[in-house]
PLY file of the C-alpha trace (Angstrom):
ply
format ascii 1.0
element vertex 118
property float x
property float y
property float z
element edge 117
property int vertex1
property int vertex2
end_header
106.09 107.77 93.96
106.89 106.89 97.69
106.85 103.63 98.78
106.26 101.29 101.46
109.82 100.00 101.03
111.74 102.96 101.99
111.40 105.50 104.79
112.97 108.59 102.94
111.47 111.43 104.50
111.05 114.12 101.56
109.58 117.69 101.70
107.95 119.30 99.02
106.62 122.80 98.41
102.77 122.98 97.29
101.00 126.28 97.01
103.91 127.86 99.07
103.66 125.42 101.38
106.36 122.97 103.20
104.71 119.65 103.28
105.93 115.94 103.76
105.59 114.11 100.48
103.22 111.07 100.87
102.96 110.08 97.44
103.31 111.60 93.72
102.56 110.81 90.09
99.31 109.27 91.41
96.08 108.81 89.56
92.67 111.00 90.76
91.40 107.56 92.24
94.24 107.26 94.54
94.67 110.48 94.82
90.93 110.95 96.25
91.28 107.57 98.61
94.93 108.96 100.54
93.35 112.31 100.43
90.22 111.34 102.60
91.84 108.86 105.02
94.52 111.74 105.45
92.00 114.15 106.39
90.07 111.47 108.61
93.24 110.98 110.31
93.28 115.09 111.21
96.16 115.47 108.76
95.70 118.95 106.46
96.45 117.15 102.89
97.78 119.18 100.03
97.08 118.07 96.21
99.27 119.53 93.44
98.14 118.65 89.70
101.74 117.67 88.01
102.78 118.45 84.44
101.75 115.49 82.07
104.86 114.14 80.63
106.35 114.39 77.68
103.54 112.86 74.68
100.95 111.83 77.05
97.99 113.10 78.25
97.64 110.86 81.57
96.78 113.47 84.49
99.10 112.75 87.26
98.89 114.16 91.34
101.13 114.72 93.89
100.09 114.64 97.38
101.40 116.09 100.61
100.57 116.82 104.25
101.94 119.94 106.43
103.08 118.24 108.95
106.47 118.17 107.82
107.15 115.29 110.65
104.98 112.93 108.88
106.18 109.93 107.73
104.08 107.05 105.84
105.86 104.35 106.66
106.24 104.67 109.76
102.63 105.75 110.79
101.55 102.97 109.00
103.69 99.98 110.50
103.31 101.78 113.88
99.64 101.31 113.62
98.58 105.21 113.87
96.08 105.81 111.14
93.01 104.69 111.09
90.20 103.86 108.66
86.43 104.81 108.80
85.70 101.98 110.18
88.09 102.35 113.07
90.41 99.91 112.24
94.10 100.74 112.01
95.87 100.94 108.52
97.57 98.49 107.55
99.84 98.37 104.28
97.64 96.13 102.71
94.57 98.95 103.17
96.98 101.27 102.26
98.02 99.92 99.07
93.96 99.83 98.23
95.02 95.64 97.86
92.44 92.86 97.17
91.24 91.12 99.96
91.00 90.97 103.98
93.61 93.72 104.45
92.68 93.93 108.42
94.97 91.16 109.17
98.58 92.01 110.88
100.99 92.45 107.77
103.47 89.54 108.71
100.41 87.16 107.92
98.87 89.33 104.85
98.94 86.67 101.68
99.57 83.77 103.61
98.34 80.46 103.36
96.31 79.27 106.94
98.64 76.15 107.57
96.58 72.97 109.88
98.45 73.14 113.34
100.72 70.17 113.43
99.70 69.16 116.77
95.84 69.05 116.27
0 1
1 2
2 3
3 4
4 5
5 6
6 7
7 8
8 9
9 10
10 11
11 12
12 13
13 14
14 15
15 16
16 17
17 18
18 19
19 20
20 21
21 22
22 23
23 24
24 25
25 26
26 27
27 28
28 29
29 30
30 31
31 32
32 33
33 34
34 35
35 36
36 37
37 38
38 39
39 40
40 41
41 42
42 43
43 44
44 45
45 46
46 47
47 48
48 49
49 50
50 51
51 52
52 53
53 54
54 55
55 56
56 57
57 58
58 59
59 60
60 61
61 62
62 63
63 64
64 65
65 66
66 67
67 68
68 69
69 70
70 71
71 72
72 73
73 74
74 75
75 76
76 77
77 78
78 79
79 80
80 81
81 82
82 83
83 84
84 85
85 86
86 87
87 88
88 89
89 90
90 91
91 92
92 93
93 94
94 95
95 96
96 97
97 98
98 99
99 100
100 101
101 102
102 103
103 104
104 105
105 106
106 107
107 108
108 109
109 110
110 111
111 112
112 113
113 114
114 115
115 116
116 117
């Protein structure tokens, strides 16, 4: 799985395909919320079904884009993508997190403090 805590660009190769990796071993729920706000955001996503591991039975997905210049992180912290609404991305939204996630992240889980000088 890619995170938000590392920029690694990696490529991948789906249905013969070179694609930028957004995330893998991802559940059909996720899988189905980054595939639409990919595809909102004009990006052509690719979805490969990966092999369960080893004893399990959990149904895991991998999923791409072809633009083999695109990179999560940094279209998310540089504000590109968008939501239905219109409103940019931010990681909160992106991580599907509890909450107002339309705030700027720098303030996202913070406590509103009284101003000192009121």
């Amino acid at each position: 799985m890619v995170s938000l805590t590392t920029a690694k660009h990696q490529i991948v190769e789906i249905d013969g395909v070179r694609c930028s990796l957004v995330e893998s071993g991802i559940n059909a729920e996720r899988m189905t919320f980054l595939r639409d706000l990919l595809t909102l955001n004009k990006l052509e996503a690719k979805v490969r079904e990966d092999a369960p591991a080893e004893g399990t039975n959990t149904v895991t997905y991998t999923i791409a884009v072809t633009d083999i210049l695109f990179n999560p992180v940094y279209s998310i912290y540089e504000r590109v993508l968008l939501r239905a609404d219109g409103k940019v991305v931010t990681p909160a939204y992106w991580r599907q997190e509890a909450g107002d996630t339309t705030g700027e992240y720098w303030n996202y889980g913070k406590l509103e403090e009284a101003d000192p000088y009121e």
